[in-house]
Structures are given as structure tokens and as C-alpha cells.
N, C-alpha and C positions, 0 to 999 in steps of 0.2 A: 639541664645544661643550656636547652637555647634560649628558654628563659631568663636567665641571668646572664645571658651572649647579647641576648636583645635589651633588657636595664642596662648593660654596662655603656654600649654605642649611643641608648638616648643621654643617655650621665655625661658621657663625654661631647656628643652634639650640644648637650643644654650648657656645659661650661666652656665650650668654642663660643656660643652666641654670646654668652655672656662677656668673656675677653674681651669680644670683638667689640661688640656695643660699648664694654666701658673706653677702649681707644677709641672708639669713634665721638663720643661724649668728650673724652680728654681731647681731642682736637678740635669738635666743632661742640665745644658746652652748650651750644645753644642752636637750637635748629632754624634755620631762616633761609628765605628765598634767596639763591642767588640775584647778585644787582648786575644784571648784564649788560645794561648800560657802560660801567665798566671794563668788564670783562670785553666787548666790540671793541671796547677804546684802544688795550692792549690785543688785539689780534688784529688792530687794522697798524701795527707798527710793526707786525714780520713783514722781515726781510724789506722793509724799509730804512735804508741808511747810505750813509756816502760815504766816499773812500779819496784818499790825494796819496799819488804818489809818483815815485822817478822810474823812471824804465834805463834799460841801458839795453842792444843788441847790435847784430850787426848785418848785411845786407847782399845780398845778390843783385847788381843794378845791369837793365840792359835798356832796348830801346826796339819796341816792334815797326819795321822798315816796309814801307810799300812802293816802291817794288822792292822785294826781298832783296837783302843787302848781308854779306856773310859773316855776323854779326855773332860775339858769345859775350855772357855774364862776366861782369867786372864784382870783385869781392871787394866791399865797402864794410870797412872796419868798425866804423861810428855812426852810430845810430841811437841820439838818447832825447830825453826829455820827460814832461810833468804831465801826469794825469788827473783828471777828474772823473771820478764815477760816481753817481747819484741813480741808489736801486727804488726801484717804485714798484706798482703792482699794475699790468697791463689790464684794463677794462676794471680797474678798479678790484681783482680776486684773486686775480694769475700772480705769487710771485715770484715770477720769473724775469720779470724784467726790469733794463737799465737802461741810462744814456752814460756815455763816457764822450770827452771832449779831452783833445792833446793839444800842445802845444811840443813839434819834434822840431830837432834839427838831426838830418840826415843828407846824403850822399845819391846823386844818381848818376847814370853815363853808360857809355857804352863801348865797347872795342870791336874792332874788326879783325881777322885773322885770315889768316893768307889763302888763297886758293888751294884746294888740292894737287887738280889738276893743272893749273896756269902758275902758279905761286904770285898773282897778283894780289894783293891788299888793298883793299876798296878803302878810301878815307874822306873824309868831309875837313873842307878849308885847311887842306894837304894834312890834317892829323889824324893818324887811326887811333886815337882812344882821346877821350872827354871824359872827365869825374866835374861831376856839379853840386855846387855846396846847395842846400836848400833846407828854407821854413815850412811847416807845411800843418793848418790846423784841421783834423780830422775831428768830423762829427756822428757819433758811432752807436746805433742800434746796439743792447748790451742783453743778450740771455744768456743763461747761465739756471743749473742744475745744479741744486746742493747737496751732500752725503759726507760721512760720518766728518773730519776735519778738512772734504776738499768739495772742490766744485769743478764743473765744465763749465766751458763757457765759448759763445759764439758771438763774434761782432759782423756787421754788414753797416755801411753807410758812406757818405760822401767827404772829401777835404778839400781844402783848399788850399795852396802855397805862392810862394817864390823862390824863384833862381836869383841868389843872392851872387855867386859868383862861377867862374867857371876855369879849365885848367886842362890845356890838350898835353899830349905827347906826340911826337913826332919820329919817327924815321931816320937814322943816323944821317941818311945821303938826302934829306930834305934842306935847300940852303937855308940862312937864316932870314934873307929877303921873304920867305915866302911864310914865314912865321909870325905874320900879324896879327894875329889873335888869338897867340897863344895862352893870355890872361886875359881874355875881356871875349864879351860879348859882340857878336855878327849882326847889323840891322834884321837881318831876315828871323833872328831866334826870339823866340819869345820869352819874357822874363815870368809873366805869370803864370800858372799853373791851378790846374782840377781836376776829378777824376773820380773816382769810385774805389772803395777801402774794401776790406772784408779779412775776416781769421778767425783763427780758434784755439783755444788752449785750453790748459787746466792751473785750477791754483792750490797751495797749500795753507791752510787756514789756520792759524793761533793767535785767538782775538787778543790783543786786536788789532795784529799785523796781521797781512795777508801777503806771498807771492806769487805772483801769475807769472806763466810761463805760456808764453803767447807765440805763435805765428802767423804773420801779415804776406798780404801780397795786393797791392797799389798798382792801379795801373791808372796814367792819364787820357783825361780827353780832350787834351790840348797840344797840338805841334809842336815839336819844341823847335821846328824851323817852319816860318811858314808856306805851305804847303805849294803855292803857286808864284813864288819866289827863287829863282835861282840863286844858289851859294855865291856862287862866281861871280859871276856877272850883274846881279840884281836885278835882273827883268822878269818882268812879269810874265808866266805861260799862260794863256787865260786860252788857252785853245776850247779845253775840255778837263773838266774834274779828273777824269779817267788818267792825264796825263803830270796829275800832283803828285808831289814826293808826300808820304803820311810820314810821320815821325814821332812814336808817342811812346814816351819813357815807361819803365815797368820798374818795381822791386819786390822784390819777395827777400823778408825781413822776418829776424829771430831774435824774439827780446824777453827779460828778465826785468820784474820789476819787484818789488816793492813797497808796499801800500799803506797806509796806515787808515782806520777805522774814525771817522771826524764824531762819527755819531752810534749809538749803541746798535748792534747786531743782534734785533731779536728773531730765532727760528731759523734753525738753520736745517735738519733734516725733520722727516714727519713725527719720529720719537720724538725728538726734543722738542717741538713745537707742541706735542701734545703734554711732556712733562709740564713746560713749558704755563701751559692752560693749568692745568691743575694746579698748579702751584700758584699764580694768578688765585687761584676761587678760594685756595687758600687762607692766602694773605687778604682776602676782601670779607670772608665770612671773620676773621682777626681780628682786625679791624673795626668790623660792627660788633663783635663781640664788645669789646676793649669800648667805646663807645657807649654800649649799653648800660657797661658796668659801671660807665661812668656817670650816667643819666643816674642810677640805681642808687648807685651812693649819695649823689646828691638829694635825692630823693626821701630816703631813709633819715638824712641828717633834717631834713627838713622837719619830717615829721616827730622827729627826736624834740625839734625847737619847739615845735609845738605843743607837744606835751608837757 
């Protein structure tokens, strides 16, 4: 009995190799080195590619005051514009990295609200709230983590803008004499604008659209009044730093974009980047096959003529 237990598992081991070996034969007829040359070419193109597209979101705009000034978040509706992301591979192996570069137009400003205890309202050039239209082009460190259809992802970097226009409200009992600028800009405020970016979000991926769901928060490093300038008066305090007003706009923004894929997405989690290869060594031992067969035949005919 074990005897014939033991024939029957080599019987069945010897027609498993044999299977195997003839699908391995049907796929690769012919046994040959891989040409990795090739093979490097396509692994230095994961996750390599770029993406363009529109965002839309909207915004918390305030303005950090020194000396603290009794100031809350204005809700800014509009927030959109056009992206560029260009993924690459940081030190040449990581890939996990990008640059993304915008072009926004957005909302900034600030309100004031009223004392607790005094019920006064603090207000700059007699208006308590200011919305500021503005350009602004962010230049953005882009990582990002990929996995099954989605990705993380983390931006840090710098922009630059302008205050393209501006727009106070005012105080029922403020007269209209004292409402000079209520659409235009103050010598003392400054129209251009800089600062430091940063957010994070997730996307959802179906090449070869992509939408990212992002949240930013902007803060400037520029006045947006200048600091040693009085509003009122236009004189210069130059006593001492200590005694400048700082003025520097913030937003913390939520956007929805978009994307479209300019150029092919290869590797996207480590499964698929390893199918991925395989499938690659594939189509290249294929290839030379096909190739051979064709050297082969010419060959054959050759000696056909000869004969």
C-alpha cells in the first residue's frame, strides 16, 4: 500500500513539472537573458508623470495683529484656479516626490467684533471688516504615498501674490465723509504679497483622472499695512520696532480639484509596480523571441536558395 502511495505522488510530481515546464516553454520558447538595460528604462519611469488641473474651494481669511487686535475669521467663498504637478523621484529612487506650481485667485481680510466687555469694535480707516481680492502663485514641495486607487499627500513651500483689489464695510453710524477708501487702497498698505504655503490631503485615482481633496493654510510675511506707518495720519513711528503695528494676513483653505494625467502613470502601489516588472520581462523576452524567429526564417530561406 505505501508503495503504490509513494508511485502515485512521484506520477503526479512528474506530470505537475511537466505542465509546468510546457507553460513555461509556451510563454518563454526560448530561454534567454533578460536585457535589463530595458527593463531600468521602464523602472526609472514609475511614478514618473505630470498632472494639470482646476481646483475650486473656499476659505477662512483673518489677519494675525500685533498688538493683538479683537479680530475673527471672515468665510471667503471663492477660492479657484489651475495646477501643475510634475512627479519625479527624489535622489533619483524615492518615488515619492513632486513639485506642484498654481496659479489661484482667492479672498483674504479680516473683521473685527465687538468687545465683550466694553462693546467697542476696534476698526482700521474707520472700517471693521476688509475682503481682498488676490493673485497669488504657490511653489510647492509635493509628497505623496500611493495605495490601492488612492494616495496621501503632503505640500510645504513658498508663494508669491498681489492685492489686486480691496472692499471695507463699515458701521451704520460711520458718516459717509469718513469713507474714503472704502474701494481703493491706503498709501500705508501694501499691494504685494509672500509667505509660506503648506497642506495635506488625499486623492482618488482613476487613470487617468485624478481628485485631490486638499487642505491649505497660507500665512504672509508681508504687512499688509506698513508696520511703522500710521493709518491716520501717515507718520512715521520710528521710535522703536517694538512700537510697529505687524499685520499679516492668514488663510486656511479647502479645495476640490480635479486633475487630468498629461503623461502615462506607471506604478502605482508595490503589487502593481511589481506586476508591473513582470510583465515588462515579458513583453521583452517576446519581443526577442519574435525577433529570432525572424532572423530564423530568413535564414532558413536562405539556405533553401542555396540549395
Amino acid at each position: 500500500m505505501i508503495k503504490r502511495l509513494v508511485i502515485s505522488v512521484v506520477a503526479i510530481v512528474s506530470v505537475c513539472q511537466a505542465v509546468s515546464a510546457q507553460q513555461i516553454d509556451t510563454l518563454h520558447p526560448i530561454r534567454m537573458p533578460l536585457d535589463t538595460a530595458k527593463i531600468l528604462e521602464n523602472y526609472s519611469k514609475i511614478n514618473d508623470y505630470s498632472l494639470l488641473g482646476v481646483t475650486y474651494g473656499v476659505g477662512l481669511a483673518n489677519c494675525s495683529f500685533d498688538p493683538v487686535r479683537n479680530a475673527e475669521s471672515v468665510f471667503m467663498p471663492v477660492n479657484v484656479g489651475i495646477t501643475y504637478t510634475l512627479y519625479g523621484k527624489l535622489f533619483g529612487y524615492m518615488p515619492y516626490f513632486g513639485i506642484q506650481a498654481s496659479i489661484l485667485y482667492s479672498k483674504d481680510g479680516y473683521k473685527f467684533k465687538k468687545n465683550d466687555g466694553t462693546g467697542y469694535m476696534d476698526n482700521i480707516l474707520n472700517a471693521y471688516k476688509a475682503t481682498i481680492e488676490t493673485i497669488e502663485v504657490p511653489l510647492l514641495a509635493h509628497l505623496h504615498f500611493d495605495f490601492w486607487k488612492m494616495k496621501v499627500m503632503a505640500d510645504i513651500g513658498i508663494y508669491g501674490g498681489y492685492r489686486m483689489s480691496i472692499k471695507r464695510e463699515y458701521l451704520s453710524t460711520v458718516p459717509e465723509s469718513k469713507k474714503t477708501y472704502m474701494n481703493t487702497f491706503h498709501p500705508n498698505e501694501n499691494r504685494w504679497d509672500y509667505g509660506i504655503k503648506g497642506g495635506g490631503g488625499f486623492a482618488l485615482v482613476f487613470d487617468p483622472v485624478e481628485i485631490h481633496i486638499m487642505c491649505f493654510y497660507k500665512y504672509s510675511w508681508c504687512n499688509l499695512h506698513q508696520p511703522n506707518v500710521d493709518a491716520h495720519t501717515m507718520e512715521h513711528t520710528e521710535m522703536s520696532k517694538y512700537y510697529y503695528k505687524w499685520s499679516y494676513p492668514t488663510n486656511l483653505s479647502f479645495s476640490i480639484g480635479v486633475h487630468y494625467q498629461l503623461t502615462k502613470r506607471i506604478g502605482k502601489t508595490r503589487s502593481q509596480m511589481k506586476r508591473e516588472a513582470r510583465e515588462d520581462a515579458i513583453r521583452i523576452l517576446t519581443e526577442e523571441k519574435q525577433q529570432n524567429d525572424i532572423i530564423e526564417t530568413e535564414n532558413d530561406t536562405d539556405n533553401s536558395q542555396d540549395r
